[in-house]
C-alpha positions as CSV (number, residue, x, y, z in Angstrom):
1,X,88.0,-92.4,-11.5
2,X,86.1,-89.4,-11.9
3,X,82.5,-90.7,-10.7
4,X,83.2,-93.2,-8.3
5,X,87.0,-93.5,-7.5
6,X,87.7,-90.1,-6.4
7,X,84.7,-90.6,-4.2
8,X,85.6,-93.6,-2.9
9,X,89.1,-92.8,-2.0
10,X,88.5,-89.0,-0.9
11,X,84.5,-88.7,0.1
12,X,84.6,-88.6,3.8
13,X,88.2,-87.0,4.4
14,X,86.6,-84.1,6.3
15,X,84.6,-85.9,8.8
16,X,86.4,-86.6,12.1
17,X,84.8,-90.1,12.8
18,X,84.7,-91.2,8.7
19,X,85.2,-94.5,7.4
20,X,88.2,-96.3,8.1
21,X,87.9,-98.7,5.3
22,X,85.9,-96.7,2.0
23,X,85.2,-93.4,1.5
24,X,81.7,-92.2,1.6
25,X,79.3,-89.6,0.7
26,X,78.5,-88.2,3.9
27,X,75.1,-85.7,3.8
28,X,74.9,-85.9,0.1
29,X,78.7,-84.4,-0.2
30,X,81.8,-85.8,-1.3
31,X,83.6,-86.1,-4.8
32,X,81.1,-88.6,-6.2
33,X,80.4,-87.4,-10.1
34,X,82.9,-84.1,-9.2
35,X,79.6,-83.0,-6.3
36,X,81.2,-79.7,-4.8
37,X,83.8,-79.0,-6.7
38,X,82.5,-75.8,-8.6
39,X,80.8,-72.9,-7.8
40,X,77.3,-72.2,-7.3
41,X,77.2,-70.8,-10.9
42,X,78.9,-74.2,-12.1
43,X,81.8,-72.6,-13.0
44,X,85.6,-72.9,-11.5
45,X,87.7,-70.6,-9.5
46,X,91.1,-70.6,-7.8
47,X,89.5,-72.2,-4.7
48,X,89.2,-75.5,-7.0
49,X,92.7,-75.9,-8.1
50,X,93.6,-78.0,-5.1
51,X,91.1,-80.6,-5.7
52,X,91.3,-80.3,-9.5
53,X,94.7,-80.8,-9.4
54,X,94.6,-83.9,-6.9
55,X,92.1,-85.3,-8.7
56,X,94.2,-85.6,-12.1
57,X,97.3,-86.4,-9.9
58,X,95.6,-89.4,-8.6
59,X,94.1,-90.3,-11.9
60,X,97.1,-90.7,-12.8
61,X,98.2,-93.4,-10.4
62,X,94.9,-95.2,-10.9
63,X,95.6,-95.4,-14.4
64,X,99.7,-96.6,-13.5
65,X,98.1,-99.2,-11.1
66,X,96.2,-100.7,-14.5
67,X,98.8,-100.9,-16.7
68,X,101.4,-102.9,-14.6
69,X,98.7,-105.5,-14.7
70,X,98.6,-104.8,-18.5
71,X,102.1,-106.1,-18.9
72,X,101.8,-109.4,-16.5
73,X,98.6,-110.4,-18.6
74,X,100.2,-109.2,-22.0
75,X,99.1,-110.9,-25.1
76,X,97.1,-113.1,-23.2
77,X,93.8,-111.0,-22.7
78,X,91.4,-110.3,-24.8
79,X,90.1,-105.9,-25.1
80,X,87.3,-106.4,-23.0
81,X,88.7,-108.2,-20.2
82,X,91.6,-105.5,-20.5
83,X,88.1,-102.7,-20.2
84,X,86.6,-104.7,-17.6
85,X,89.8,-104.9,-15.5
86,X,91.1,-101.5,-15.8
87,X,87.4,-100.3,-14.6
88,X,87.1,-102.2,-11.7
89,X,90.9,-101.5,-10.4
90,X,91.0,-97.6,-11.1
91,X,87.0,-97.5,-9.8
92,X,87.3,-99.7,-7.1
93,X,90.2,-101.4,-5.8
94,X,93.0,-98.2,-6.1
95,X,90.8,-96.0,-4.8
96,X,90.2,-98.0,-1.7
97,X,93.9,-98.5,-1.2
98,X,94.1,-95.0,-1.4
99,X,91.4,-94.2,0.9
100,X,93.2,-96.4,3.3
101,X,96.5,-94.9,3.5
102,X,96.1,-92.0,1.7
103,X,93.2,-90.1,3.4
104,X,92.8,-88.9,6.7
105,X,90.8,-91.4,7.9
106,X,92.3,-94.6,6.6
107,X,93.4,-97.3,8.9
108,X,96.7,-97.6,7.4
109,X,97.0,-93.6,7.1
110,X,99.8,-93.2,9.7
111,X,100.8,-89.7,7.8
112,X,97.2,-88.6,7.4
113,X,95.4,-89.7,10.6
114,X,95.4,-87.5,13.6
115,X,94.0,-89.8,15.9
116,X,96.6,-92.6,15.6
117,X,94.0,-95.0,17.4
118,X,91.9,-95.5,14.1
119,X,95.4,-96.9,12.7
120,X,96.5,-100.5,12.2
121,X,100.4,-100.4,14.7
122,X,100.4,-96.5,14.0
123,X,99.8,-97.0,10.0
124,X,102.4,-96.8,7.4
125,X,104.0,-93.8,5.2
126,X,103.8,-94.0,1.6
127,X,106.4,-92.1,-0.5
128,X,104.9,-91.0,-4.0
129,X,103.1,-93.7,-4.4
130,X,105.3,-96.6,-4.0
131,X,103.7,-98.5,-2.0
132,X,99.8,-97.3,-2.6
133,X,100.3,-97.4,-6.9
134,X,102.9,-100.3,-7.0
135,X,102.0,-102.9,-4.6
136,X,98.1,-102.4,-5.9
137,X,99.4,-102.6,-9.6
138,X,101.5,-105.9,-8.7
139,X,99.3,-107.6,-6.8
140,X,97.0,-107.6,-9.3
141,X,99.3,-108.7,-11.8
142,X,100.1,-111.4,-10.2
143,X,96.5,-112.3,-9.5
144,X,96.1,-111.8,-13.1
145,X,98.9,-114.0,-14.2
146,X,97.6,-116.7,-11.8
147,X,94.5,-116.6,-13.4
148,X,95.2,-116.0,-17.3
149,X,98.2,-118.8,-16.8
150,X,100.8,-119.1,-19.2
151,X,100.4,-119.0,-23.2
152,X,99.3,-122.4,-24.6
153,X,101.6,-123.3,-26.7
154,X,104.8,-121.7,-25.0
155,X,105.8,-124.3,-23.4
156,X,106.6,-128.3,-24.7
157,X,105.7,-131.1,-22.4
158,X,109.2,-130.8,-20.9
159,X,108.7,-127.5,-19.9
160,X,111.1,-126.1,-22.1
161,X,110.7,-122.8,-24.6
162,X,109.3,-123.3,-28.1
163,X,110.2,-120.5,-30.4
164,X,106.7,-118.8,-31.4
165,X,106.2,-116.7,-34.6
166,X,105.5,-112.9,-34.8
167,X,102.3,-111.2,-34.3
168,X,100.4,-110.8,-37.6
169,X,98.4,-107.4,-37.3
């Protein structure tokens, strides 16, 4: 989240006619890597809180969004698929989302977008992150699941539940 996500989702906010679909870096700026967040001197001041504070805020989420697909793919994933998939959703896919409904110049941004023409039917508002957090987190659980499928073993032939021992750690 820190060097691409916040980036992704936040990097054009300021520009009137930014991308509708991915935030960029536009003339070298944006929050790629944390660029512009300190002061000449590298150091904080008050004027960073905002940003600071957004930043961990949405970090936050990002990391919610992975662990709902944690629990639809539990004990059925090996660590680095769990690595891999928890990197591409908080560094890609979340922030994307977010960027779209989130930001000011998201298409689905009906709360954040001033000129309500860029919007898909006027956009949509998202309360705390119920839709933006949850929807991203469950849809790619579900995705998960499909793919993953059930534990061999589960099941019989019939279809019906076979009692399975406790983990050994």
């Amino acid at each position: 989240w820190w060097a691409w996500g916040m980036g992704v989702a936040y990097g054009d906010s300021a520009s009137e006619d930014g991308n509708v679909f991915i935030g960029t870096a536009v003339g070298g700026s944006g929050a790629f890597l944390a660029a512009g967040w300190g002061t000449p001197k590298g150091g904080f001041d008050g004027s960073d809180g905002y940003t600071i504070s957004l930043w961990f805020f949405q970090y936050v989420f990002a990391a919610a969004a992975a662990t709902i697909v944690s629990g639809a793919v539990a004990e059925r994933a090996q660590l680095v698929a769990y690595l891999i998939y928890t990197s591409v959703i908080t560094g890609f896919i979340y922030p994307v989302v977010v960027h779209w409904v989130w930001c000011n110049n998201g298409f689905l941004s009906g709360g954040f977008t001033a000129d309500k023409s860029k919007t898909i039917l006027g956009g949509c508002l998202d309360f705390a992150g119920s839709g933006v957090v949850h929807m991203t987190g469950g849809v790619a659980a579900l995705c998960g699941a499909f793919v993953i499928k059930p534990r061999i073993g589960r099941f019989d032939e019939n279809g019906n539940a076979v009692p399975m021992p406790g983990q050994s750690t």
